[in-house]
N, C-alpha and C positions, 0 to 999 in steps of 0.2 A: 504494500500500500504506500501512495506514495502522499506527503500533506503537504501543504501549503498551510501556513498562519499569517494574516494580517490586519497589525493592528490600525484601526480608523481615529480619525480625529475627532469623532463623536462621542469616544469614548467607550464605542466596541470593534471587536475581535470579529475578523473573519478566518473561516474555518473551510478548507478546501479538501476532498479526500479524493485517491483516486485508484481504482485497484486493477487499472493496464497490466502494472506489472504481474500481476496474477493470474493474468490473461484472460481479466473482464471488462467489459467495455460499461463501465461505469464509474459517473465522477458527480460527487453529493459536494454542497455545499450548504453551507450557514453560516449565521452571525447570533455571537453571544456579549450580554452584556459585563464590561471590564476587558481587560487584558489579556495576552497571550496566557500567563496563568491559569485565567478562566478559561481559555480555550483547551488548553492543555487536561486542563482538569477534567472537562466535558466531553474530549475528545474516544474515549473507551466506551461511553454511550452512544456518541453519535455511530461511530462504527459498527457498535452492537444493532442498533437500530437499524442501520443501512443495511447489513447485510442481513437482517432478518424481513423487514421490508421487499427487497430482492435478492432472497430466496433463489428464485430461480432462475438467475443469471450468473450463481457460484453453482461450481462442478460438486458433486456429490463424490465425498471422500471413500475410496475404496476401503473394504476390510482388508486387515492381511491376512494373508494366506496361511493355511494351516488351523485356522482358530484360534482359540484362547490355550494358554496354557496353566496349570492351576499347580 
């Protein structure tokens, strides 16, 4: 995933994500109120969100092979 942060003179944070490098063609953006901090802090959600939101634009992680071992 690749971010982008910047800070605005309004006194928020924009928040850019983008998961190319994963090999998904999608790139979310937002603005949060305060600083990179703030952005940073929020940042674990937004992600969370985005990739649950589209679902189904990430590849579906294979099992490995053989099963579980116990």
């Amino acid at each position: 995933m690749e971010l982008v942060i910047t800070e605005n003179q309004d006194g928020t944070t924009a928040l850019t994500i983008d998961f190319i490098d994963e090999g998904v063609d999608l790139q979310c953006d937002t603005t949060v109120k305060g600083d990179s901090s703030a952005a940073y802090s929020y940042l674990p959600f937004f992600v969370r969100d985005m990739r649950s939101n589209f679902a189904d634009k990430f590849p579906i992680p294979e099992a490995p092979e053989g099963g579980m071992e116990i």
